[in-house]
N, C-alpha and C positions, 0 to 999 in steps of 0.2 A: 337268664342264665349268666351267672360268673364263672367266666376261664382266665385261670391266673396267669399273667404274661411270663415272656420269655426273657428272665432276668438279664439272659448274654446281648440281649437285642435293645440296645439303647441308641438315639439318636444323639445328633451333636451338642447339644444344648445339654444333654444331662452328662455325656461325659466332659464336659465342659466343667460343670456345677460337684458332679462328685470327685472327680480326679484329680482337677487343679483348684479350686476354690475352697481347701483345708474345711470340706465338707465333714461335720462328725460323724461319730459312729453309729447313732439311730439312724442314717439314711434323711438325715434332712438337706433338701437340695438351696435353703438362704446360705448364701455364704458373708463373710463379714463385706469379700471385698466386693459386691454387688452392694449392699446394705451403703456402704462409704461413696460409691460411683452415683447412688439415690440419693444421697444426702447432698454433695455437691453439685453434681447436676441440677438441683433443685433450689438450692442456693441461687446460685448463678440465672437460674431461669425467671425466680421470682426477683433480683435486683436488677434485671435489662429487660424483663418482660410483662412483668406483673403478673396477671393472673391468663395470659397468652399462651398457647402450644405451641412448642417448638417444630420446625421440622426438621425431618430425619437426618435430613443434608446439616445443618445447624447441632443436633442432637451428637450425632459423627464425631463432629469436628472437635466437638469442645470434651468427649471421652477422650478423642486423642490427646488432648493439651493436657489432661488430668492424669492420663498415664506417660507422659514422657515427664509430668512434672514427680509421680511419684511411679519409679521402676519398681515396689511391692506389687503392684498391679499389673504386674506383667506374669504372664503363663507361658512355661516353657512348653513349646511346640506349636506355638499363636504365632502368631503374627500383625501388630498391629491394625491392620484394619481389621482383618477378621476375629480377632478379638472385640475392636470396639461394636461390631456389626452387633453380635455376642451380646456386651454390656447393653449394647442402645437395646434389644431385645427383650432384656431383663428391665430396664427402665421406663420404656414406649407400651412395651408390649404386657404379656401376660405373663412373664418370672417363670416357674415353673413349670408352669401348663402352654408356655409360649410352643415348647416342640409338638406337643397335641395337637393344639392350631395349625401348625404349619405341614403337619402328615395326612394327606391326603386321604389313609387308611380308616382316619376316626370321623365320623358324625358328629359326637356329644361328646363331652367332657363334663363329669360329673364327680363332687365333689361329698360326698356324705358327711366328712368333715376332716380336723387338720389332718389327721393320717388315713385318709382313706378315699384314694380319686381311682375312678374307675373312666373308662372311655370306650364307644360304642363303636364296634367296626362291623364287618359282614357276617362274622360267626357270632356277633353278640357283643356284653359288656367283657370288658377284660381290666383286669385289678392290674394296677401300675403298681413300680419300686419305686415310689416317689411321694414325700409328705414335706407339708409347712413345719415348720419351729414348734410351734405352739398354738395352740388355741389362741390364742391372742396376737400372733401371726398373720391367723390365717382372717380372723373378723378384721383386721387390720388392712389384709389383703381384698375381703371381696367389696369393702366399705370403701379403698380406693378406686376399682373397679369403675365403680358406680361414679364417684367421683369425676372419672377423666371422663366419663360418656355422657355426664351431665344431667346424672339421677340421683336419687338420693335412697340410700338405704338405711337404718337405724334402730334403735330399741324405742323410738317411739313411732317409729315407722318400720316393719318389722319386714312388710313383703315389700321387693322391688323388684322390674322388671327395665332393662335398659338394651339398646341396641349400639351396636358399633358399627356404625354407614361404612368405615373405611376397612375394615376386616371380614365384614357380611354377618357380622355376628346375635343372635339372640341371646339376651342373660336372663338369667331367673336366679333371686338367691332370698334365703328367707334368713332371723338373726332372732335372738332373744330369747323369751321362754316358750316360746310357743314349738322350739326344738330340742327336744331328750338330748340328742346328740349333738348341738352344737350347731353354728351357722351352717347354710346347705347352697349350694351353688352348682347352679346347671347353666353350661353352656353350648351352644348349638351353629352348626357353621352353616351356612347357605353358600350354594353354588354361586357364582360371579361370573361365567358368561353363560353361555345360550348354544346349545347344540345346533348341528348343522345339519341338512337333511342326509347326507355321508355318516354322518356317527351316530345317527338315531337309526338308522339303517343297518349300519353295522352292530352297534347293542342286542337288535331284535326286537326295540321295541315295538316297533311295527314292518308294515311290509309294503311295496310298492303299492300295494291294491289300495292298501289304509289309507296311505299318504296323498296318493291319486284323489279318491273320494272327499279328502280333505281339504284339498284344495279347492275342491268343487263348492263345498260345503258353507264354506267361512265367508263362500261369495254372495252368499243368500242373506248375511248382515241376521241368522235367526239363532237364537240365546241356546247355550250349552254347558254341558257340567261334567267335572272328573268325579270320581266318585275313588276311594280304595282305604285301605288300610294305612296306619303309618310306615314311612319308608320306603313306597311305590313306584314314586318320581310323577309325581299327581303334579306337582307344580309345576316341575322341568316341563312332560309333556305339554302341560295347559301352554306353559309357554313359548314353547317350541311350535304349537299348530296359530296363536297368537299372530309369529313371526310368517304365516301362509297370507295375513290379509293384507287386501292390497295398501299400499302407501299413500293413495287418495281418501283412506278412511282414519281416522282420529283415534286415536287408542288412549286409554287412563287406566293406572293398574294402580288398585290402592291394597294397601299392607302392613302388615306389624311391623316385617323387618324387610329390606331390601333385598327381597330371594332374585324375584325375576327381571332378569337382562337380557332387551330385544336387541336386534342387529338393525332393524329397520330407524327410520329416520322420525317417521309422525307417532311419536307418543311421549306421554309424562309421565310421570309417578308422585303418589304420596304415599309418605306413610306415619303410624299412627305414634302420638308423642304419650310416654305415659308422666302417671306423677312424675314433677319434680320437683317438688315445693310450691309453698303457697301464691306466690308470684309467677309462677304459669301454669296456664287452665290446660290439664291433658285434651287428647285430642282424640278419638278414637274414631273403629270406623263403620259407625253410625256418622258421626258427624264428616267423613272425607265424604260418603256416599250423598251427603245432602250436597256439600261441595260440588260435584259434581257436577250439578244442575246448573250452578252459575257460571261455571268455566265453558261453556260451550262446547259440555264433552258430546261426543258419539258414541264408542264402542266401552263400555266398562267392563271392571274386570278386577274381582277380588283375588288374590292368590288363595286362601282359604278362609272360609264361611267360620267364625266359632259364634257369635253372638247374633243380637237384634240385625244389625247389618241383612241380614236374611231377607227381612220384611222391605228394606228400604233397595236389597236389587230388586222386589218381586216388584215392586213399584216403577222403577225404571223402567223396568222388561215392558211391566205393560202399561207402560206411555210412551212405547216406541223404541226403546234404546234398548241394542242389542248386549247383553250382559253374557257373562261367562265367569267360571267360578272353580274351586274344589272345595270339596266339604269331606271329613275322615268318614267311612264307613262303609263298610264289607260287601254290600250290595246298592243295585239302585231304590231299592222298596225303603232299606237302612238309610238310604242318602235321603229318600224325600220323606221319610219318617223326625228323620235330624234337622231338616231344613226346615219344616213346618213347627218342630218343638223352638229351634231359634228364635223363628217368627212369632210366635205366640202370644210372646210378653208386650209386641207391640202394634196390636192389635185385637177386635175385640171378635174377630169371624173364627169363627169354630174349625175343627179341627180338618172335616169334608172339605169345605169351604175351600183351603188355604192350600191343601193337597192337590182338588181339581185347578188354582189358579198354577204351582208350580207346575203343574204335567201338561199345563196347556200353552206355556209361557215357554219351558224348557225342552225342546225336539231333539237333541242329541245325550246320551248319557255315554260318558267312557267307563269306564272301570279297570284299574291298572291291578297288577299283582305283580309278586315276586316270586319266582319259581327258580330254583337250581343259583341265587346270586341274581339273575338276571328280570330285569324291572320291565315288566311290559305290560299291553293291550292285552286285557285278556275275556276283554265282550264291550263291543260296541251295539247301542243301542238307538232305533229312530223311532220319532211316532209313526203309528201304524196309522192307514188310510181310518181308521176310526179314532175320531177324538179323543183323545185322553189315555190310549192305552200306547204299550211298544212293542216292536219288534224288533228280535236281536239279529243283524247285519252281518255280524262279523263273530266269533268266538272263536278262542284259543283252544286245540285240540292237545291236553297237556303230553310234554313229550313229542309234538309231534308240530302242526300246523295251523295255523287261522284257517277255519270252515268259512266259508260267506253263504251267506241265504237271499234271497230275492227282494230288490229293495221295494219299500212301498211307492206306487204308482205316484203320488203327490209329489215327490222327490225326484223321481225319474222325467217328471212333467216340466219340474222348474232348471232340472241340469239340461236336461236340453232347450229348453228357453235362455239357458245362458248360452248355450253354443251357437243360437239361432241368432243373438244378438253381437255376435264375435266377443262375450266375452271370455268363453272359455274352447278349447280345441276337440274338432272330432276326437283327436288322438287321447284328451285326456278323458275322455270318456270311455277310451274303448280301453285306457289300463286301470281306470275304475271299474270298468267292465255295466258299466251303464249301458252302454249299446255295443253289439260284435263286430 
């Protein structure tokens, strides 16, 4: 669904770019005097830096010097720093789309081509007043992109895929003929810290009883999976219950792009390097997950399942290491049907096979949804005292409340065998409601 934005409703960057920067009359937001702040900046960067990044602090200072050397550059109702703040964001940053990035309102920014960017908020895609120059602009533009994050995009390399560690961002942008309409660029923001059990509480994603059981849960060191839709908070959650296991256990989250940020002290992260030219070999994660094994991980943990990766947690899981995971898809039957087609290509066991090894590897399933805006649990699942199959725990009553059902006996056996060994409290039992 496309809703057309609210043309009055502009943020600072564009009234920046249309008002004072002798923007034309098509609505295109390059102005010369950004174009001239590029060129000199860039100057100067590559005769004191070489092929080095500047920083922001250094970036700042030397906008300043360029606009007291030349007053054209100045905007009435700026104010030098917040002017240069301004330019350094059109230069550092992402020029146009930079205010998208920075509105907490948009998910994706999506570029179908030069005059047509749309951005994904809570009611859907919504069409921006806002376009590049020209085609040739804008291939200009996502071909730098790539550039500063240290990928490469091109007509003889058409698809590219690059991340920006320091923004949280995921890029996708395709170029050539393989597009009717022109280069295409998709960009995607990932959260940058970690929910607190206050604000996950508050949200609704869960409820004291969820949270309780969870904690119980993550102490038994046994393999678990998010399961939902896209846009559920499948990752946030995953690593929100992440942040439950104790600090004497080792954590490694491996990933395309740098989504999840734990508060806790004992963990790493990798994530996966795609092409960037012939002189470095990408990195994906099939091969972080072999990594693994030599880094004297414990606890693993993909942020999301798309490929072979699949086979090679099934394989952790069962030589011991407790694995955890999200994978896209609308159910658990969806999730272990997805999981198993992943696994497939690297391995030669049939389709039963692969099914009975995840159902018997993986004891808890979540499954997140969205309902009304709001991102929650909306059925938790354990294995039932019979091998292989589950039973659902917990289910959202829509509209209304989380039902809970009777936990399976195996469960209720090993939560209080941790209370038996002080490592968890009567009390957190009795508001899991493990025992009255």
């Amino acid at each position: 669904m496309i809703i057309e934005s609210n043309r009055n409703t502009v943020g600072v960057f564009r009234q920046f770019a249309t008002q004072a920067l002798n923007t034309n009359e098509g609505g295109s937001q390059t102005s010369d005097n950004i174009k001239k702040i590029q060129v000199l900046i860039e100057r100067r960067r590559r005769e004191q830096y070489g092929e080095k990044n500047l920083s922001r602090e250094v970036l700042i200072q030397w906008i300043k010097e360029e606009i007291n050397k030349d007053h054209k550059l100045l905007v009435e109702g700026y104010e030098i720093g917040s002017l240069a703040e301004l330019y350094a964001d059109a230069y550092d940053g992402y020029g146009i789309l930079q205010e998208f990035i920075r509105d907490k309102r948009w998910s994706d920014i999506k570029c179908n081509k030069y005059n047509d960017i749309v951005t994904k908020g809570p009611e859907g895609w919504v069409l921006q007043d806002v376009c590049f120059d020209s085609e040739k602009d804008y291939k200009d533009f996502v071909q730098s992109v790539f550039t500063k994050n240290g990928a490469t995009v091109n007509d003889n390399q058409p698809l590219g895929n690059c991340i920006d560690k320091d923004k949280k961002l995921r890029i996708n942008a395709s170029l050539s003929d393989i597009n009717p309409l022109g280069p295409f660029l998709v960009i995607r923001k990932q959260m940058g810290y970690q929910l607190t059990e206050e604000e996950i509480l508050g949200k609704n994603t869960l409820n004291e009883e969820i949270l309780s059981f969870l904690k119980i849960f993550v102490l038994l060191e046994i393999s678990f999976l998010f399961y939902g839709e896209q846009n559920t908070a499948k990752t946030t959650t995953l690593g929100f219950t992440l942040d439950l296991i104790p600090e004497s256990i080792a954590i490694t989250i491996l990933e395309d792009t740098p989504e999840i940020t734990l508060r806790r002290k004992n963990w790493n992260s990798h994530v996966t390097r795609p092409y960037v030219g012939e002189s470095f070999k990408p990195v994906d994660l099939k091969d972080l997950v072999t990594n693994f094994f030599r880094e004297s991980g414990q606890w693993l943990c993909v942020g999301e399942v798309r490929g072979d990766e699949a086979y090679y947690l099934l394989r952790a899981a069962s030589g011991g290491n407790p694995t955890c995971l999200s994978v896209h898809a609308p159910s658990p039957e969806l999730a272990f049907n997805r999981l198993v087609f992943l696994a497939s290509d690297s391995t030669h066991m049939d389709t039963d096979t692969l099914k009975f090894y995840f159902a018997t590897y993986y004891k808890m399933l979540i499954g997140m949804t969205t309902e009304g805006g709001t991102k929650r649990i909306n059925r938790l699942s354990l294995e039932s005292d019979q091998a292989g199959c589950y039973v659902d725990i917990f289910e959202w009553i829509p509209g209304g409340e989380w039902k809970r059902n009777e936990y399976p006996e195996w469960f209720k056996k090993k939560a209080k065998s941790l209370a038996d060994s002080g490592k968890v409290s009567q009390d957190l039992l009795k508001k899991a409601k493990v025992i009255e």
